[in-house]
C-alpha positions as CSV (number, residue, x, y, z in Angstrom):
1,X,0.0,0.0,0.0
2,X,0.7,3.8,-0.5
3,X,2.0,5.3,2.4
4,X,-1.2,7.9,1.9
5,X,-3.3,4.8,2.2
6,X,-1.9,3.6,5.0
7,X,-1.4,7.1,6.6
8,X,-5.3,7.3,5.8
9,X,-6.2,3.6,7.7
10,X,-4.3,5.4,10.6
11,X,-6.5,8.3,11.3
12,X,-9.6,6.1,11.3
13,X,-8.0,3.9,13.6
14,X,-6.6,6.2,16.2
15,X,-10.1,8.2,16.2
16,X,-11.4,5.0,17.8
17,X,-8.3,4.6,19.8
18,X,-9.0,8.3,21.1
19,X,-12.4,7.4,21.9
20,X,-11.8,4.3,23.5
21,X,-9.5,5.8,25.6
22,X,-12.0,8.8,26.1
23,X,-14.7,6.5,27.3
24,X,-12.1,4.1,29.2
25,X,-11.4,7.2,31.4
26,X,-15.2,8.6,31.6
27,X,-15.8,8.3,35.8
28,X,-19.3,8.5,34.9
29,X,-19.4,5.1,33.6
30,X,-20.3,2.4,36.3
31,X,-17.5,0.4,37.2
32,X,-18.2,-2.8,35.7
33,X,-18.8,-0.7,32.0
34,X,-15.8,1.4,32.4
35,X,-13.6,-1.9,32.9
36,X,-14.7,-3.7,30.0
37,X,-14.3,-0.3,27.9
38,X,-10.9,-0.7,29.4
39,X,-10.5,-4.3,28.5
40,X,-11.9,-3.2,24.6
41,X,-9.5,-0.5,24.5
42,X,-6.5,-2.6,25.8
43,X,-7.5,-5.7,23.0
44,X,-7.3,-2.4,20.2
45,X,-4.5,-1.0,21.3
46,X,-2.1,-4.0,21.3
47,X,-3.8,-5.8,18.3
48,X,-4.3,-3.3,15.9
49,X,-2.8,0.5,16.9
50,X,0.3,-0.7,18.2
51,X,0.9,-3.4,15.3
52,X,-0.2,-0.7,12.2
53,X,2.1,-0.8,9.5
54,X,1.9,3.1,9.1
55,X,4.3,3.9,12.2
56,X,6.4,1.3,10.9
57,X,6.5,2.3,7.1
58,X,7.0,5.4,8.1
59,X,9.9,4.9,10.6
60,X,11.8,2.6,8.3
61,X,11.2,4.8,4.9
62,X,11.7,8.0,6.2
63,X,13.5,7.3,9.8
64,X,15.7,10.2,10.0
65,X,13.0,13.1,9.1
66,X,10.8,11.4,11.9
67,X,13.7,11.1,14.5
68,X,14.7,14.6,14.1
69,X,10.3,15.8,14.2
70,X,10.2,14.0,17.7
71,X,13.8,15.5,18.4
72,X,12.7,19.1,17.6
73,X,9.6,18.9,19.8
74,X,10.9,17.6,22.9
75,X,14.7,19.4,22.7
76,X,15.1,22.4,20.5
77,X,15.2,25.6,22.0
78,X,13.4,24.5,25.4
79,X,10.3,23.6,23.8
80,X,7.8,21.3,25.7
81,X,4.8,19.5,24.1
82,X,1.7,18.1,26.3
83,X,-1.3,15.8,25.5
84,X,-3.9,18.0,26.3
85,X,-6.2,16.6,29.6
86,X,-9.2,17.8,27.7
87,X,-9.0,16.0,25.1
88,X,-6.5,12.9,26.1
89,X,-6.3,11.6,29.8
90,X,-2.8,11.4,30.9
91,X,-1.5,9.5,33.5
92,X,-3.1,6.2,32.7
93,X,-0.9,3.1,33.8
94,X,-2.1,1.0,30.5
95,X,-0.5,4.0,28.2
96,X,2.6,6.1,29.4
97,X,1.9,9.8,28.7
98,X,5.3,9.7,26.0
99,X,3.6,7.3,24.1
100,X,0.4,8.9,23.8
101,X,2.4,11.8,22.6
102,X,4.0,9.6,19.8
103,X,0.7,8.4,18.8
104,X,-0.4,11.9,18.6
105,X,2.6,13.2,16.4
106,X,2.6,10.5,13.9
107,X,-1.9,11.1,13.7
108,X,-0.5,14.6,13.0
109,X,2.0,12.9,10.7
110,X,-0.4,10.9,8.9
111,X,-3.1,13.9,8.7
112,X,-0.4,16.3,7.0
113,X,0.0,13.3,4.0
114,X,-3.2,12.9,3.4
115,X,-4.1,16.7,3.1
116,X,-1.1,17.0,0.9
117,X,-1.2,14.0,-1.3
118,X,-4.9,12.3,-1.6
119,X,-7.4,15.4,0.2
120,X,-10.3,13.9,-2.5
121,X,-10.9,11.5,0.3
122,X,-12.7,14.1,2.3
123,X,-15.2,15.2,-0.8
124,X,-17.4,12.6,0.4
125,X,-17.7,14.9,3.7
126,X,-19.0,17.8,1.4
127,X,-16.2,20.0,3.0
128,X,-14.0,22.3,1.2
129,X,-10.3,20.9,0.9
130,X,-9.1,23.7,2.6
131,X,-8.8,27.5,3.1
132,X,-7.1,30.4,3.3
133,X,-7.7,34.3,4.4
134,X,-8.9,36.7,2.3
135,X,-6.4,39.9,2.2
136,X,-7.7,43.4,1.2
137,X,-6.3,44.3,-2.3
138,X,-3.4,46.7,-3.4
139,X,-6.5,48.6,-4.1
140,X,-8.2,48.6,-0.9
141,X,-5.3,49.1,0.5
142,X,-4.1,52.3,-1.5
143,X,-7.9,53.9,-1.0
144,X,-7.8,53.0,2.6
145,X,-4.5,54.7,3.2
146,X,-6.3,57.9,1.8
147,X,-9.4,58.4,3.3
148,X,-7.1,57.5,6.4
149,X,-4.8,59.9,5.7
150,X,-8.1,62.3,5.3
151,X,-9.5,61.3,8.5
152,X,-6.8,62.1,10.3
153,X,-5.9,65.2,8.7
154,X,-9.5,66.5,10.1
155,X,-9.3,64.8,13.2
156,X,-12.7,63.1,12.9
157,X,-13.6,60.5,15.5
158,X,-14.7,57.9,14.0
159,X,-14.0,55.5,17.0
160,X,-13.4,51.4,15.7
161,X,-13.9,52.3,12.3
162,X,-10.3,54.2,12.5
163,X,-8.7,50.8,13.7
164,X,-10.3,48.6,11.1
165,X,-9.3,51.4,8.9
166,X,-5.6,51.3,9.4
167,X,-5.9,47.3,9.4
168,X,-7.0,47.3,5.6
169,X,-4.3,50.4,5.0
170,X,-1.8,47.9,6.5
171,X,-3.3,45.1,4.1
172,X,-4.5,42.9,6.9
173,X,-7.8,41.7,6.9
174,X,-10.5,42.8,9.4
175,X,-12.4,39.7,10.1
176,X,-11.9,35.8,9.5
177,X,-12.5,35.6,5.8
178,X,-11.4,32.3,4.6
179,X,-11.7,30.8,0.4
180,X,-10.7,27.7,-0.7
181,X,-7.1,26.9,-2.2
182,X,-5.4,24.0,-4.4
183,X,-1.9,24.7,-3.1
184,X,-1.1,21.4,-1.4
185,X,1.4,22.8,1.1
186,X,-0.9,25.3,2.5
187,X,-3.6,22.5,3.1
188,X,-1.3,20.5,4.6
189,X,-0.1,23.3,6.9
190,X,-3.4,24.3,8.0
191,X,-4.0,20.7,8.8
192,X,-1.1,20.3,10.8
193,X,-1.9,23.8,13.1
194,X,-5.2,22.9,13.5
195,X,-4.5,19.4,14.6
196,X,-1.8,20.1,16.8
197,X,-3.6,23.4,18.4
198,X,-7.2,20.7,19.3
199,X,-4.5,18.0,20.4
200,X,-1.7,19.5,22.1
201,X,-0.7,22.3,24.5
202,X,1.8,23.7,23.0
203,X,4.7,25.9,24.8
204,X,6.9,27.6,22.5
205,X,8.8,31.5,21.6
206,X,6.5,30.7,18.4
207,X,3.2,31.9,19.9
208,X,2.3,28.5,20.9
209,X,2.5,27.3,17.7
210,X,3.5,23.7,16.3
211,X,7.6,24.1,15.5
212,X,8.1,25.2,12.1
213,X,11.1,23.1,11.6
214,X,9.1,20.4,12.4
215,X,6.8,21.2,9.8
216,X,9.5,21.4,7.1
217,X,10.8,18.1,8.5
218,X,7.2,17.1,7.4
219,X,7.0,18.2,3.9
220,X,10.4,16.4,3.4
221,X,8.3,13.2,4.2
222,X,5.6,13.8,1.4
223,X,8.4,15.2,-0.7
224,X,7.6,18.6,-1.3
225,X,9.7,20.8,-4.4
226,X,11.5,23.1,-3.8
227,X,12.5,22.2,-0.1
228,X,10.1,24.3,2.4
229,X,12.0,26.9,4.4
230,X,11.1,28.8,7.4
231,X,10.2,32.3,5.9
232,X,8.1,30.4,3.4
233,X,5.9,28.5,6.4
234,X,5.6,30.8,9.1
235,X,3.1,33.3,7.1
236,X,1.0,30.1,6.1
237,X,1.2,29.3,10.0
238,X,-0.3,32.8,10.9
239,X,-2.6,32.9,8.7
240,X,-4.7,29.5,10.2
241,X,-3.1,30.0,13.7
242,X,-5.3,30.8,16.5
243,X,-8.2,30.3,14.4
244,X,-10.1,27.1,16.3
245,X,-10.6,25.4,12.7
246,X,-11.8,22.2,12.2
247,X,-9.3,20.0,11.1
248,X,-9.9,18.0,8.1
249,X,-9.0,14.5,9.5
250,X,-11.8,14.6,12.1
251,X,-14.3,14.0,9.8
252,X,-13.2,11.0,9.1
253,X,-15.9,8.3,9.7
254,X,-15.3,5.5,12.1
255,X,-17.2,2.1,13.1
256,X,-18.0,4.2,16.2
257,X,-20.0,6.7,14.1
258,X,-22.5,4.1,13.0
C-alpha cells in the first residue's frame, strides 16, 4: 500500500483509539462498564494500533525526518509538548503519557500526508479541501490609506472604524475571511496547526504554535519541491493560527460513528 493509504487507515483507527481511551477514562461510567471499555481498548491497542504498518513504514522509509520531528519537539530551544487533559487523559498506567504523545505526532504525521497527497478523500464529507484568508487588495489598500490619511488630517472621530481602517491600509484583513485553495502545502499546513492546536498544549517562543522546523521536516516526508524553508511556512502558520478550525481528519468516519 501507498504510504497515503496507509497514513489514511491510521486516522480512522486512532479516532477509535481516542475514543476508546475517552470512554475508558469517563468516571461517569459504572465500574463494571468502564472496565470492559478498558479491557476493549487494551485488546485495540495492542492488536491493531500498536501493530499498524503506518508507524512502521514510516519509521523505516523516512527514519531520519521522523527522529529529528520528535527531536525538535521535545529538545530544541526549550520547547515542551503536552497531551492536552481535555481531550487525552494522561496519566493512565495502561499507556505512558510519552507514548500517547508519539501516537499523537505520527496522527498529525499521517493527517499532514493525506491533506497534501490524496485530500479527494474528504469530498465525500461535502467540506472544502481547505482554506485560506482573504487579504484586502493593493486597491483597498491604496484607497484606505487615503481616506485615512483624510481622517486624520480633520481629526474626525470615527472611534473602531479608525482601527479597522488602518488594518485594511496595512493590508491585513478585518475579520476571518477564509476561500478555498489547491496549493497542497498550504492545506497541509493548515491541517497540521489545527491538529496540533485541538491536540496539544503547546509551549513555545513561536506563539504557541506547532515548530516550524518540524513542519518542514514534514513536507520532506511527502516530498515537497522546492525544499520548504522557514520564511516560506511561518506566514502560512499565521494565517490558520489561532483560528479554532476544524481540522480535516476529524471528519473521518469510524465504526463508532455508525
Amino acid at each position: 500500500m501507498e504510504l497515503w493509504e496507509l497514513a489514511h487507515d491510521y486516522l480512522v483507527l486512532y479516532k477509535v483509539f481516542e475514543e476508546l481511551l475517552n470512554k475508558s477514562f469517563n468516571k461517569t461510567l459504572k465500574k463494571f462498564k468502564r472496565s470492559e471499555v478498558t479491557e476493549i481498548f487494551h485488546d485495540f491497542k495492542e492488536n491493531y494500533f500498536d501493530a499498524h504498518p503506518f508507524e512502521k513504514q514510516l519509521k523505516s522509509i523516512h527514519a531520519d525526518y521522523v527522529n529529528k520531528i520528535f527531536k525538535i519537539l521535545t529538545q530544541t530551544h526549550g520547547s515542551s509538548f503536552k497531551p492536552n487533559p481535555k481531550r487525552i487523559p494522561v496519566g493512565l498506567d495502561f499507556i505512558s503519557d510519552e507514548r500517547q504523545f508519539e501516537l499523537i505526532v505520527y496522527y498529525i504525521i499521517a493527517a499532514a500526508i493525506i491533506s497534501y497527497e490524496a485530500p479527494d478523500v474528504y469530498k465525500k464529507s461535502n467540506q472544502k479541501v481547505s482554506f485560506e484568508q482573504v487579504k484586502p487588495s493593493l486597491k483597498v489598500i491604496k484607497a484606505s490609506k487615503r481616506l485615512l490619511s483624510a481622517i486624520r488630517e480633520q481629526g474626525l472621530w470615527v472611534d473602531e472604524f479608525k482601527h479597522h481602517l488602518y488594518q485594511l491600509s496595512e493590508g491585513e484583513p478585518i475579520s476571518e475571511q477564509l476561500e478555498p485553495t489547491k496549493e497542497p502545502l498550504t492545506r497541509m499546513v493548515r491541517e497540521i496547526t489545527s491538529i496540533s492546536e485541538h491536540h496539544l498544549k503547546i509551549h513555545t517562543k513561536g506563539a504557541g504554535r506547532f515548530s516550524t522546523k518540524a513542519i518542514i521536516e514534514i513536507s520532506n516526508i511527502v516530498g515537497h519541491k522546492p525544499r520548504s524553508s522557514i520564511r516560506k511556512i511561518t506566514p502560512i502558520q499565521k494565517k490558520f493560527c489561532k483560528k479554532n478550525i476544524k481540522p480535516l481528519a476529524h471528519q473521518i468516519k469510524t465504526p463508532l460513528d455508525n
